[in-house]
N, C-alpha and C positions, 0 to 999 in steps of 0.2 A: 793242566800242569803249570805252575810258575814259572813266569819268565824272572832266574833268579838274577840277571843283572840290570832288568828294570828296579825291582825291593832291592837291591844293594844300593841304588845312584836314591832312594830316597833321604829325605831327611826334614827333622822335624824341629821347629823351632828350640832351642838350647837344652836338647837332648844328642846323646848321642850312642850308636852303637855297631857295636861290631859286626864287620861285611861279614857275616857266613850266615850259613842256612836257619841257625838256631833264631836269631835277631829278625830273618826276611818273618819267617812266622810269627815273631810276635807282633808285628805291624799290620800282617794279616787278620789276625785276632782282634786289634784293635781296630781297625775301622767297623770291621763286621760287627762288634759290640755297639758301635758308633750308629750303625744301619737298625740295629735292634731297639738301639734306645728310644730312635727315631721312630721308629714304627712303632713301640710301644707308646710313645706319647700318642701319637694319631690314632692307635686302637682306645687307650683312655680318654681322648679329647672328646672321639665319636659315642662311646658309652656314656659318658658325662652328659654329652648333648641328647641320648637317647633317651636319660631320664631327667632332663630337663634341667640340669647343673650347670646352668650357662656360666656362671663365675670360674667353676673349674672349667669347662668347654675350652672358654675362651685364652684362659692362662693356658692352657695344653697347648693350642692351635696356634696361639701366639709365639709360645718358646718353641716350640716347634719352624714355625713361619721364618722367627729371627734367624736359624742355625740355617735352613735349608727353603728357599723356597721351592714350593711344590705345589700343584692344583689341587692338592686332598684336604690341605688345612685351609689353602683360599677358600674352598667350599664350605668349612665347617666356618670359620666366620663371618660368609657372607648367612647361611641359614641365623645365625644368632643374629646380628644383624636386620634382619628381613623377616624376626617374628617381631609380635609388639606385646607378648605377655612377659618381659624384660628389661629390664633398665637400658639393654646395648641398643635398644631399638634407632638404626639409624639405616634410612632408604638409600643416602645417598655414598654412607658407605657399606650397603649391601650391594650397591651396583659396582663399587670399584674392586671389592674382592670377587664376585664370582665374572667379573671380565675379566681380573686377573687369572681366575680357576682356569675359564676359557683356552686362555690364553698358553698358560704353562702346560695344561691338557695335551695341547695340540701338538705339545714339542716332545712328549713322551708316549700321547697315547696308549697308555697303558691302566683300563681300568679295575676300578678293586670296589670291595665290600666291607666298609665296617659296620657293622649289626645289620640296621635296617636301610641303611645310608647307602644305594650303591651311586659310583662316583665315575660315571663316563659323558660321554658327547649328550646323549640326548636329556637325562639325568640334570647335567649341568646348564643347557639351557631349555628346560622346562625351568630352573629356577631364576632364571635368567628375564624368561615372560612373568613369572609370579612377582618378581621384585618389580619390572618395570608395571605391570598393573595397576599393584598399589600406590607404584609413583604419580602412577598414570590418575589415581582418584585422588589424591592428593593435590596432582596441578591442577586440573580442574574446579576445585577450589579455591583457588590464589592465581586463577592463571593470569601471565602476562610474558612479553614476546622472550626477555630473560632465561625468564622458569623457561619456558618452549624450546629454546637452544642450549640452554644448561641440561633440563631431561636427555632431549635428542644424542649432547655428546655422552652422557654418560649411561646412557642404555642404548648404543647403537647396534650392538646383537640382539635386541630383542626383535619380535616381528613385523614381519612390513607393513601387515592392516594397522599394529600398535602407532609404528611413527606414519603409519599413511597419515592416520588419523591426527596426530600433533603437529605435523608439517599442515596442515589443513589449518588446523587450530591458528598456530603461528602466523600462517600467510594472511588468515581472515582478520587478525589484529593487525597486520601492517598494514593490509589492504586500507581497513576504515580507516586506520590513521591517515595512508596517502585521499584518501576520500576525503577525509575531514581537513588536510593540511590544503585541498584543490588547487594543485599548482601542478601543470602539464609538465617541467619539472621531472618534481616527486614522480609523479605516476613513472613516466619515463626510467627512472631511477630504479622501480619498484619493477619494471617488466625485464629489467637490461639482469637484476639481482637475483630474478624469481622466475627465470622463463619455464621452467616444469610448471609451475603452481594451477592450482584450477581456476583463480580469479583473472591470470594474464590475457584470456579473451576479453573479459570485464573490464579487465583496466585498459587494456587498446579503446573499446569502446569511449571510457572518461576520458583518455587523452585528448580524442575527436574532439567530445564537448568545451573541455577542459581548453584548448587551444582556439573554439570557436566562439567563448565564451573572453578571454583573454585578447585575442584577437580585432574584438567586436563591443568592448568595452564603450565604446566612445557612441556606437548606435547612429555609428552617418553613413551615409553611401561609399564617402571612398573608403572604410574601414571593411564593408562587407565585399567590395570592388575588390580592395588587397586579399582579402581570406578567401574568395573565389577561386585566383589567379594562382593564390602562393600553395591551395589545399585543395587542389580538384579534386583526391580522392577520400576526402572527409565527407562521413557519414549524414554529418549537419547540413552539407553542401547546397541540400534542396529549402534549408529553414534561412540560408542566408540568402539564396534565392526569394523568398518570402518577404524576409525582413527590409530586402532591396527593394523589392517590388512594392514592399507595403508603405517604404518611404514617397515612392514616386506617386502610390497611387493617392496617399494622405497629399501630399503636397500640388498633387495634380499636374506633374511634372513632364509635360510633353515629352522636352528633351533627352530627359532622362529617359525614358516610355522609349523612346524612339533610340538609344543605347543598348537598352536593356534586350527589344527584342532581337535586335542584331544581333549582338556580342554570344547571346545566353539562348542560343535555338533551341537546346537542349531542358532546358526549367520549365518545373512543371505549371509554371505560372506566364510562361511565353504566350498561349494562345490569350489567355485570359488577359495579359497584357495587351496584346493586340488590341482586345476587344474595350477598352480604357482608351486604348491611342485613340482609337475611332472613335469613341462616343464623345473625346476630350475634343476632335479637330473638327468632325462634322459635325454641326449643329441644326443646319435648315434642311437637309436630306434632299437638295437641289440639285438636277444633274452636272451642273458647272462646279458646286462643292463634291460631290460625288468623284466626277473625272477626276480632278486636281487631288484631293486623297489617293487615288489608285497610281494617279501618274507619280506622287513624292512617294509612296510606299508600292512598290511593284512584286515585292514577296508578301502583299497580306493573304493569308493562309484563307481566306473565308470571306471570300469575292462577293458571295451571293448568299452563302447560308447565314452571313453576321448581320447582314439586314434584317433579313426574315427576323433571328432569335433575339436582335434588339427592338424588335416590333414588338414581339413573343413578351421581352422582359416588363416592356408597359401594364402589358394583361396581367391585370390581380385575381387570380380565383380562390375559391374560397371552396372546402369540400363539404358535400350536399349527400344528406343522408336520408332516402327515400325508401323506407320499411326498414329490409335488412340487407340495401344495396346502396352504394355511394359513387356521387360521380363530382363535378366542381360545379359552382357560379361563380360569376364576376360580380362587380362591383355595386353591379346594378340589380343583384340578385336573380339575372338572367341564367336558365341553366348552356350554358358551353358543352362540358360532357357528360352526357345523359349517366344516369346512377344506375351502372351495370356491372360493377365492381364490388368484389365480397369484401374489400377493404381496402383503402386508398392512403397515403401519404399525405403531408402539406408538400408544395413543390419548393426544392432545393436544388440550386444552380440549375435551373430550367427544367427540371424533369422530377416526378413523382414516380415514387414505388407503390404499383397495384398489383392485386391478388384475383384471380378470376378461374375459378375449376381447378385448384390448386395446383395453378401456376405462377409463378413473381415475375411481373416485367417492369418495365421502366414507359413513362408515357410522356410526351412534352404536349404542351400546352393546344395543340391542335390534335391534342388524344390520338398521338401515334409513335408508333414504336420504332422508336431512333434507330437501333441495334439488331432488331430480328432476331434479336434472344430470349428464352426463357429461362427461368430461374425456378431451385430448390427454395430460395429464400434470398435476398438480398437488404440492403439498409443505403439508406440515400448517400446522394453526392456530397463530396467533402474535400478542399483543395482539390477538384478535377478527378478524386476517385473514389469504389463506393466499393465495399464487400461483397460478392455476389457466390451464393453454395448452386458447385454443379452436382448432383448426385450427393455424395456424402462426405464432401470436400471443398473447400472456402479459397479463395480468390480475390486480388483485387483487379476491375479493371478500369479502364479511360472511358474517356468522354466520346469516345470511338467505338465502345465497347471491348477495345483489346485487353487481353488477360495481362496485368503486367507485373505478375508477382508470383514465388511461387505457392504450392500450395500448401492449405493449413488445414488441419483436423476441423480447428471453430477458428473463428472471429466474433467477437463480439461489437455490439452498439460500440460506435466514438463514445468516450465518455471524459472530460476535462482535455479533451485533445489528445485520446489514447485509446488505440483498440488492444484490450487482452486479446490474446491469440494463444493455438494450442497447435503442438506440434510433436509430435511422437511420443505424444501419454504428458508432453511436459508445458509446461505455461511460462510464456513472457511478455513481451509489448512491444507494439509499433507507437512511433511518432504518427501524425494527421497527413502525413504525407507516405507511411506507408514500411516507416525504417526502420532497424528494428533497434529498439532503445535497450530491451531491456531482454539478452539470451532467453531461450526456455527452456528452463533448467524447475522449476517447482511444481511442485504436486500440485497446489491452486493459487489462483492469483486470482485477487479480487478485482473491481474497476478502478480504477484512476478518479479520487474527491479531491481536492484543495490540495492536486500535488501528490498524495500520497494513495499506495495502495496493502493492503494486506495478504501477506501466501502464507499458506500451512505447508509445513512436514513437520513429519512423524508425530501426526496429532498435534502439534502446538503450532501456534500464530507468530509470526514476527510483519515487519512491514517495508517497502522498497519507497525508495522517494524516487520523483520523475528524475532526479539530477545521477542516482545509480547507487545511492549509499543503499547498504543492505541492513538492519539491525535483528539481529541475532532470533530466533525462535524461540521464545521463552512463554508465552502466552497463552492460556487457554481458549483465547477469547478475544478478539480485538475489534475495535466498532470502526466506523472509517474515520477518517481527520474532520474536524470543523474547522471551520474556515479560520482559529487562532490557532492552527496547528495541534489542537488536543485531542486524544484519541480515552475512548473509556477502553479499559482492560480486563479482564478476568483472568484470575487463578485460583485454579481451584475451585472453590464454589463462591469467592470474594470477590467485589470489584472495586477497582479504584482507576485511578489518572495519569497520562504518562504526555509527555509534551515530544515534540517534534525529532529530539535528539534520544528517544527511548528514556529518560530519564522519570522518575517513578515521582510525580507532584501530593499525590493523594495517593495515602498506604491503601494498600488492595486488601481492606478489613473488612468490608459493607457488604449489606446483603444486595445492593443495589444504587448502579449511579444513573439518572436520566439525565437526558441533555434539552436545557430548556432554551430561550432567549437571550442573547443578547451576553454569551459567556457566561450564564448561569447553570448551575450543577446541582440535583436536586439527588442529596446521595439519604441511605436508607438504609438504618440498622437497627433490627431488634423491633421489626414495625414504627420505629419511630423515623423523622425524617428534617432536613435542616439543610441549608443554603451553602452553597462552596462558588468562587468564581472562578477563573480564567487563570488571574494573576497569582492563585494558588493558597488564598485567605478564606477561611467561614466565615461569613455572612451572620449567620443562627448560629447555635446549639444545634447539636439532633437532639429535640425533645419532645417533636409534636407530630402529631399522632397520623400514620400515611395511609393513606385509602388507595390501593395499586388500580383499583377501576377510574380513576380521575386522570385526564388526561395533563401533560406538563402543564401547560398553560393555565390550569384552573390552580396551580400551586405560586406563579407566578406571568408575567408579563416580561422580565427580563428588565425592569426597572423597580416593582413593588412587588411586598411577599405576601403572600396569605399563608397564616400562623390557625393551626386545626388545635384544638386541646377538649378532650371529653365534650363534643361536638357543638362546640363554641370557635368563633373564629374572627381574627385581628389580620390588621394589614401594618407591614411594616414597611420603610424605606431601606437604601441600599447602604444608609449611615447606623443601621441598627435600631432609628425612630420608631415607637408606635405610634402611628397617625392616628388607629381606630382600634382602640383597645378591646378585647373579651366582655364579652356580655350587650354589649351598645348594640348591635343588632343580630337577626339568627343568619342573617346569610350576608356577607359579603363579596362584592365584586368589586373589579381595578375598571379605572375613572376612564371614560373614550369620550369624546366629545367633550368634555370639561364635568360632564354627569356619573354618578357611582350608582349602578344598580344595586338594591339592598332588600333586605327579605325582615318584616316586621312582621311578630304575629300572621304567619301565614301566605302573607300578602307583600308583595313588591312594590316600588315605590322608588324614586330617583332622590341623590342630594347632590348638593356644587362640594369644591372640595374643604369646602368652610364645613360641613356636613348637615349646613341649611336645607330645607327640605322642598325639592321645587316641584315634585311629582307627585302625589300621595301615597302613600298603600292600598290599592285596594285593586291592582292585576294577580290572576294565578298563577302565570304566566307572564314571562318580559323576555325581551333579549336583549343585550346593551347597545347603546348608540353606533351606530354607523354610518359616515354623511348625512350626520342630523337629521336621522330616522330613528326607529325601536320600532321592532314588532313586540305588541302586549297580548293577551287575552285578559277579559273580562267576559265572566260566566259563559256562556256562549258565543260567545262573539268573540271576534278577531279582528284588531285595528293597527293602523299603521297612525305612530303619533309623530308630532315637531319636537324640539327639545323644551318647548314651553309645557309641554302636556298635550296639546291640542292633536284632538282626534282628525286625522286627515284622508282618512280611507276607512270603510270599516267592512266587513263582510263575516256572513255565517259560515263562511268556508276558512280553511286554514292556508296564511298567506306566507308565501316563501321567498327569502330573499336569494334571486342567480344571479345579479351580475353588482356592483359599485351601486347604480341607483334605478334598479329596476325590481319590479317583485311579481311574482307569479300568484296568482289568486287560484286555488283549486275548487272550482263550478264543475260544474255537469259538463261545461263548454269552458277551458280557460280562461282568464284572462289576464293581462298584464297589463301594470299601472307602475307610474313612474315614483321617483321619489317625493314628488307634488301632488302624490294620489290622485295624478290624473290618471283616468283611462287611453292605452294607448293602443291595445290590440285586443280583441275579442273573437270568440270562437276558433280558438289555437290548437291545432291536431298534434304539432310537436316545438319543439324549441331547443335547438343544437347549437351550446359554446362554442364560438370557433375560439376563442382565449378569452382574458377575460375580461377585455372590453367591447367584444364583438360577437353579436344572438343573431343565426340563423332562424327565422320563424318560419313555419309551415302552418297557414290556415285552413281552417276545415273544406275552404271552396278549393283545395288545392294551389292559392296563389306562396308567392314565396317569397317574404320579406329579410332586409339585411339591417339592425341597428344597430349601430356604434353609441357605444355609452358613452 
């Protein structure tokens, strides 16, 4: 029933009417028509839009919109909006109408149907996720931290995994930014602004370095003395410890030595300090120097075992491989530890890893077992600690044997001063001292090359520098760093070149880059093949012809090219020079010893680089100069010549070069001859590189020789 003295107290802009009941009803009437009109536009706007009349849609929903807002018409122009077979196509005002829908929604709650359009809570924000979706493929596109906080405010009802993921996005560009700007600072800046974010363990991490690095600028003692003092609980603590120690021990610095082990009992380079102090102050091992050390140093940690292992350090062994068991000699090629070992170590910081009935232990130099432990597997000493797997779980411990870490899935080899490590399904890295550099957070991490390493997820490569910057995952494929910072790439089934900052030098078009000498690029497309270097310039053309069985260095030396065409071949310089043009000879090779090996009708033959002819043709066989040697053959025979030609060794057997200037002759009974084709051992049962200036012999009577080349 009307309340008939509410309609009597109304009144309508410069109209006017009489207070009785006839008057209250026609003002009834008119709103109600007002209500009707209303709803008639939004039943036509929603029809209009159901057969795709966004022109009328939008006129309906608009004049609608102006008179009243309501969440029914927000809705019908956020959909025009948020399609894109239409002119209105606009994302970022389909997001401000259907959060206004949202919004008004929630104040009436009351939903409704027009055609196929129904318009409530879940309704309006499923369209709510559709619009930020496609916003969501759009920023990704053009992204940058802007777009990131621009999306974020204007689709903030959309879903949490939607902005989980953009807040990610966002953080990961500011992060490298604070990466890239390196200033302890920024980072600080970036943890104080971002402390939810996922990178804030990350960036605690850079700060450490970031302040130890800033700190440490100057590279003196009192500089790492103050970052010690002012940062005990910095992550670095144990590399400034190093850097200390490393100044004292370069400069041979008693005093300092004698600071250091006081102050710093704690550092992992304390004992090893020690062991410096005493080698620096005792020199004649006399009991009057002896006393007088122990009386000025009364805490030396290794009263009696540091004699012994400075005895120990004198002793060089060398390991000795006897069938299929290996034990050491010394110097003198005497055997020390008999060869009872299924596989032995070189010795590092006093102790070798040996394997015996598939067990790992550790041995010092009087073949005994420091520790009374056995091992799954372990990798040698390294600043005072070494990886050792108990059962089916990784560890490091001391030089004590104490476990002093915890445990990991794997550890891998040190490799550039890094051990990858795994730890609950995920991969990260420790510094050489054990700490962890770098979280483990990726599905794979490569080893640590010149600084850098490569992880995968989700099937693609990106790459980590030791310093913590992360460069995106974008890669199908990525090779490790050489030493000028450049990495080869793949995408897709292309490859090309990308430098240290991920930046892309060489388009990823090729079917192939190899990495040669000396910053050289030997990239590959279409079977043909042509020269790229470093600083980011071709060299060649690709236009000659690639033979993928040839190893790099047959294509160049890293200083000269060999140019291949319809099996003809030229050598060019790194100015684009043809030294030895096509046709001049069938086979070319790059000049070693001032001599070019060259292949005439068949037969080999040497020229100087005039391409005067100082060898003849007439070897099947050559190899090129090395320490003014070639091995040749001629017909049967095999000689070892001077650079003049002259035959200096000859034999029916085939001669092998193992070491700088030694060569194995293969007889019925070995032998080796020097670069002077003299004879220098005969009747040789085996011959074991210990590197590669130094040949363990074993001769037939069983005796056991040691040469150094």
């Amino acid at each position: 029933m009307l309340d008939l003295k509410i309609i009597t107290n109304l009144r309508l802009p410069n109209v006017k009417f009489k207070f009785n009941i006839q008057g209250s009803l026609f003002i009834f009437l008119f709103i109600f028509c007002l209500s009707k009109l209303s709803a008639s536009k939004l039943e036509n706007g929603f029809k209009a839009l159901s057969i795709y009349d966004y022109f009328k849609a939008k006129k309906l929903f608009a004049a609608n919109f102006k008179s009243k807002n309501d969440p029914y018409s927000s809705y019908g122009m956020a959909v025009i909006y948020s399609r894109n077979d239409n002119p209105f196509f606009n994302l970022d005002s389909a997001s401000k109408y259907i959060s206004l829908s949202y919004n008004l929604f929630f104040i009436k709650n009351q939903s409704k149907v027009f055609f196929q359009f129904k318009i409530d809570g879940v309704h309006i924000l499923q369209l709510v996720d559709s619009v930020a979706a496609k916003g969501f493929e759009k920023l990704k596109k053009e992204i940058s931290i802007n777009k990131c906080n621009s999306f974020l405010k204007q689709n903030y009802l959309a879903n949490k995994n939607l902005l989980n993921e953009v807040v990610y996005l966002r953080d990961e560009l500011e992060y490298n930014e604070t990466v890239n700007y390196n200033d302890s600072r920024q980072t600080k800046e970036f943890v104080i602004t971002h402390p939810q974010s996922a990178f804030v363990q990350e960036a605690l991490l850079l700060i450490d370095r970031q302040i130890f690095d800033e700190s440490t600028k100057d590279n003196t003692d009192r500089a790492y003395i103050s970052f010690i003092k002012i940062n005990p609980k910095n992550i670095l603590l144990n590399s400034a410890y190093e850097k200390l120690f490393s100044i004292y021990k370069q400069n041979s610095d008693v005093a300092g030595l004698k600071t250091f082990v006081s102050n710093y009992p704690k550092a992992p380079q304390n004992l090893e300090a020690w062991k410096l102090l005493f080698a620096l102050t005792v020199k004649s091992f006399s009991n009057s120097e002896l006393e007088k050390f122990l009386e000025e140093n009364p805490n030396f940690p290794l009263k009696n075992s540091i004699l012994k292992e400075l005895e120990l350090n004198n002793l060089v062994l060398y390991p000795y491989q006897k069938e299929d068991l290996f034990g050491f000699v010394d110097a003198s090629a005497k055997i020390i530890i008999q060869p009872v070992f299924d596989a032995v170590s070189g010795f590092s910081e006093g102790l070798s890893v040996v394997s015996r009935n598939d067990s790992v232990f550790f041995i010092n130099k009087e073949d005994t077992n420091p520790f009374d432990q056995y091992f799954v597997d372990a990798y040698s000493f390294n600043n005072g600690i070494a990886p050792v797997k108990y059962g089916k779980q990784w560890s490091f411990i001391n030089r004590q044997g104490q476990i002093i870490s915890q445990v990991y899935d794997e550890i891998n080899e040190i490799s550039d001063n890094f051990y990858t490590v795994k730890l609950n399904g995920k991969f990260g890295a420790l510094n050489n001292f054990g700490q962890v550099i770098l979280e483990p957070k990726f599905e794979e991490l490569g080893d640590f090359k010149n600084g850098f390493a490569y992880y995968r997820s989700e099937n693609k490569s990106g790459f980590v520098s030791k310093e913590g910057y992360v460069h995106k995952p974008e890669f199908d494929w990525l090779s490790d760093f050489s030493t000028d910072k450049i990495a080869i790439v793949k995408i897709g089934n292309s490859y090309g070149l990308i430098n240290a900052g991920g930046k892309i030098i060489l388009d990823t078009k090729y079917d192939q880059v190899i990495k040669a000498n000396n910053g050289i690029y030997i990239v590959v497309l279409n079977n043909l093949y042509g020269f790229y270097n470093s600083y980011g310039c071709f060299l060649s053309a690709v236009a000659y012809d690639f033979a993928k069985e040839k190893p790099a260095d047959f294509y160049t030396n890293g200083q000269v090219f060999k140019l291949v065409k319809k099996n003809q071949q030229a050598l060019m310089d790194v100015n684009g020079r043809t030294s030895i043009d096509f046709g001049v000879y069938d086979e070319i090779n790059f000049a070693s010893n001032g001599l070019i090996r060259v292949k005439n009708k068949n037969k080999y033959g040497f020229v100087d680089r005039k391409l005067n002819l100082v060898i003849p043709y007439k070897y099947s066989k050559a190899s090129d100069f090395k320490d003014s040697c070639a091995l040749v053959q001629l017909k049967d025979k095999f000689f070892l010549i001077n650079l003049k030609g002259k035959e200096i060794y000859s034999s029916i057997a085939e001669i092998q070069k193992i070491s700088p200037h030694y060569y194995l002759v293969h007889n019925e009974s070995e032998l080796l001859v020097n670069f002077k084709g003299e004879l220098v051992f005969s009747d040789i049962s085996n011959i074991q590189p210990i590197n590669s200036k130094i040949l363990l012999i074993t001769l037939n009577n069983g005796s056991i020789k040691l040469l150094h080349d």
